[in-house]
DRENZATI-641990 format. One record per atom (N, C-alpha, C): x, y negated, z negated. Coordinates in steps of 0.02 Angstrom, whole numbers, plus 50000, padded with zeros to 5 digits. Each point is the difference from the previous one (the first is absolute). Layout:
% DRENZATI-641990
XYZ;...
% end
This chain:
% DRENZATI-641990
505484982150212;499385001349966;499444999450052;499465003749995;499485000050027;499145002749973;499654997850018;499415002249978;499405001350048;499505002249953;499394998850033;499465000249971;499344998150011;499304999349973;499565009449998;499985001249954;499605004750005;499055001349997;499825001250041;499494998350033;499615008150004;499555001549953;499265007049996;500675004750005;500765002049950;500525003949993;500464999550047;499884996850056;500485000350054;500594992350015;500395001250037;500544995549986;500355000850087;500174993550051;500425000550048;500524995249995;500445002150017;500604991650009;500425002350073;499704996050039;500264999750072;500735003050009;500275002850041;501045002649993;500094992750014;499894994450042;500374995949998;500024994949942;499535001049932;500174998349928;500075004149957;500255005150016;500105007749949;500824997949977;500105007249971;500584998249980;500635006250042;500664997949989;500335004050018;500075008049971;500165002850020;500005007649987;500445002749937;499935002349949;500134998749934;499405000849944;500145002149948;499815002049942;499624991749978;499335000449985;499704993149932;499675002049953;500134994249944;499555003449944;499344996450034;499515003149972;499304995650002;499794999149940;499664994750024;499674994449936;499004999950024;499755003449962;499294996250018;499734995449967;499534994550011;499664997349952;499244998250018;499664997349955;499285000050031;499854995249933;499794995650013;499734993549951;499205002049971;499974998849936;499335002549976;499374995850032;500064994350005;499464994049991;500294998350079;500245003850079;500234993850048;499244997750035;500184995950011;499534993450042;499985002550063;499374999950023;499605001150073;500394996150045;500185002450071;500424998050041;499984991850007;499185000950001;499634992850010;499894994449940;500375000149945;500174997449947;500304995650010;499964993549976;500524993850006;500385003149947;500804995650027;500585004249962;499854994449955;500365003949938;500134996949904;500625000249988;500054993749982;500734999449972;499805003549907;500665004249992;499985004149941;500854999249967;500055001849959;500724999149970;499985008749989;500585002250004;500255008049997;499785001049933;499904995849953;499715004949939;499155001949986;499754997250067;499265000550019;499795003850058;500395002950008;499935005850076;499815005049966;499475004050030;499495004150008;500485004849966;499895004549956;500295007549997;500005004550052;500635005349982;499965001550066;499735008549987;499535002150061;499325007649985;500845004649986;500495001350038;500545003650013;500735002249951;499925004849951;500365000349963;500864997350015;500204999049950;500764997250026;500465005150022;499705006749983;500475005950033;500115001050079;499194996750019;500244998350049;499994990850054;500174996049956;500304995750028;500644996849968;500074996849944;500364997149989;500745003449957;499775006849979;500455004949983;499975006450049;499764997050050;499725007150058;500865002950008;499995010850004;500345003450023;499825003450067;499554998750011;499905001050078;500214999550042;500485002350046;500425000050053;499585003450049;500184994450049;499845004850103;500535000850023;500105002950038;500314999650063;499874997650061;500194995850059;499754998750029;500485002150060;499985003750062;500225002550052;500354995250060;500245001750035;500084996250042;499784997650080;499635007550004;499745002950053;499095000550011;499534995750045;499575001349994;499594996449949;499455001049995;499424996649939;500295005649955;499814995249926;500155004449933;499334999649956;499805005549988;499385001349990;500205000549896;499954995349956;500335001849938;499504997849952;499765007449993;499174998549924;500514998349933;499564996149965;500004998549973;499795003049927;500005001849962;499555004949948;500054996649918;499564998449991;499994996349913;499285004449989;500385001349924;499455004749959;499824996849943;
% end
């Protein structure tokens, strides 16, 4: 598994924390209410976490598959409508 922060639509994850070459589903999510970087962290219990902006089609029931190459940077948009 691997991830990354998406940042004004865009997204990098270094090859030496990417993943191997092979098919993933993707999952997005995006918290309604998240806290400014500069926020002291809150302890919360999971039934008090923020909703999430990102329908579950595409995270938690996401069918979204990449591919990811083996050769080279992999350049792989992303598209939610």
């Amino acid at each position: 598994m691997s991830g990354a922060v998406v940042i004004d639509g865009q997204y990098s994850i270094p090859q030496n924390q990417g993943l191997a070459p092979g098919k993933y589903r993707v999952r997005v999510y995006a918290a309604l209410d998240a806290a400014p970087d500069d926020a002291p962290p809150q302890k919360s219990s999971p039934s008090k976490l923020a909703p999430d902006m990102i329908p579950q089609k595409y995270n938690d029931k996401s069918t979204l598959i990449v591919e990811v190459g083996g050769d080279g940077p992999n350049v792989i948009p992303v598209h939610l409508k």
